[in-house]
N, C-alpha and C positions, 0 to 999 in steps of 0.2 A: 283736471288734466286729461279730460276725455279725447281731445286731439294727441296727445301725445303716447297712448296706449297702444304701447307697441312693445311684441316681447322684448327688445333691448333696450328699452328706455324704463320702463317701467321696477325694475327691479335694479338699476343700476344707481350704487349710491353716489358716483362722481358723476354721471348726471345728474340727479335730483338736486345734490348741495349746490351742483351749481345753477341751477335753476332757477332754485331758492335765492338763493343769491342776489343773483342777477335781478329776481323781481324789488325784494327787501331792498335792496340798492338802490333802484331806479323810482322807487317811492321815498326813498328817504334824499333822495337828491333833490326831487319835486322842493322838497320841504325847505331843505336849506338855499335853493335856487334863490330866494328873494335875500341872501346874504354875502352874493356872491361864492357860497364856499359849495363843496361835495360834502354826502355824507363823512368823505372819510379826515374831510379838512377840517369839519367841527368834529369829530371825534378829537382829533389830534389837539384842537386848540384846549376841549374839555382837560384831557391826560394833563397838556401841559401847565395847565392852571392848575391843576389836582397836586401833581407834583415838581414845584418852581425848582428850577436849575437843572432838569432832566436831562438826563444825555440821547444824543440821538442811537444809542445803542439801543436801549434800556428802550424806547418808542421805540425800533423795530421790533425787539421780544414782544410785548404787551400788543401790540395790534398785527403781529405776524406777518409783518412786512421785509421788505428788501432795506437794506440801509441805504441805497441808491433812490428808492421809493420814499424815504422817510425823509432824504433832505431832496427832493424836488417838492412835497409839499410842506415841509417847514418855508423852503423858498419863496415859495406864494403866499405864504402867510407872514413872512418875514416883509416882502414887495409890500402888501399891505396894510402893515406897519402892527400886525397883531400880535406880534410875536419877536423878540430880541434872541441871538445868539450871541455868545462871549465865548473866551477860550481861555483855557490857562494850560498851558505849555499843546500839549499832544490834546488833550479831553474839550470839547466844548459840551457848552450847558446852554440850554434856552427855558428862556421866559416869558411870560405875557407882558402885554406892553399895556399899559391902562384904559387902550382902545381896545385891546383883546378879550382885558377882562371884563369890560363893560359891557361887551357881548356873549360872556359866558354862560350867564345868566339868562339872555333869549334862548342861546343854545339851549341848553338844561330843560328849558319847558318846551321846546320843539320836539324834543326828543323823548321827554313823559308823554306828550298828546300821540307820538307816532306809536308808542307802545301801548298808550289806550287804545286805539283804534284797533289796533291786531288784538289787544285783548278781546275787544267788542266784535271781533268780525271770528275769529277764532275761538274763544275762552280761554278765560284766565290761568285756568290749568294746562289746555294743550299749552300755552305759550312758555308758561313755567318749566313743565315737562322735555319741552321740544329744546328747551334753553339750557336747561342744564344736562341734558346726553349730547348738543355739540358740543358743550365746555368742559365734560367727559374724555369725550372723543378727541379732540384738539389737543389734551393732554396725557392722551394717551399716542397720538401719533408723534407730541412730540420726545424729540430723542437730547 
């Protein structure tokens, strides 16, 4: 980050996370790009195969989203037939559709190889480390 050493950049944690972010992001988009999805579309489809009839509340908690956020991309996921919503009275629930789950499983390993590489390019302990003080943190910010 030697471009970016600047006394206000360098010590400030809301830019670094987002920084961080921002890069982690746009490599893990790379990744899913040949699947049509974002990183954050295969996250979502993962969740929702993980836990079938999930409400879209319960996927904003879990991935610290807007509920407005969480059904624009259940919608593209829904358009692309990966994913089913139902509803019983007030509550809906979604689930994978057998084309969704059939690519959960590429998912899955897109996503161990992306975490090898940061182990490889990092070490397996900074990643570790670095992993669980934002899952720390996340849960201490929230209220």
């Amino acid at each position: 980050m030697t471009d970016n050493d600047s006394s206000i950049l360098f010590p400030n944690l809301f830019f670094l996370s987002s920084a961080l972010s921002r890069k982690l992001s746009a490599e893990a988009d790379k990744q899913f790009a040949e699947f049509g999805l974002s990183n954050s579309h295969a996250l979502l489809l993962l969740l929702i195969d993980e836990h079938p009839s999930i409400q879209p509340s319960q996927l904003a908690k879990k991935l610290v989203l807007k509920p407005s956020t969480i059904t624009r991309l259940v919608n593209k996921l829904e358009r692309r037939k990966l994913v089913e919503k139902s509803s019983e009275g007030r509550s809906s629930h979604i689930v994978c559709t057998p084309k969704g789950g059939e690519l959960v499983a590429k998912l899955n390993q897109r996503w161990e190889a992306l975490l090898k590489v940061k182990k490889q390019e990092l070490g397996e302990r900074y990643v570790s480390v670095l992993s669980e003080m934002m899952q720390q943190a996340l849960q201490s910010i929230e209220t």
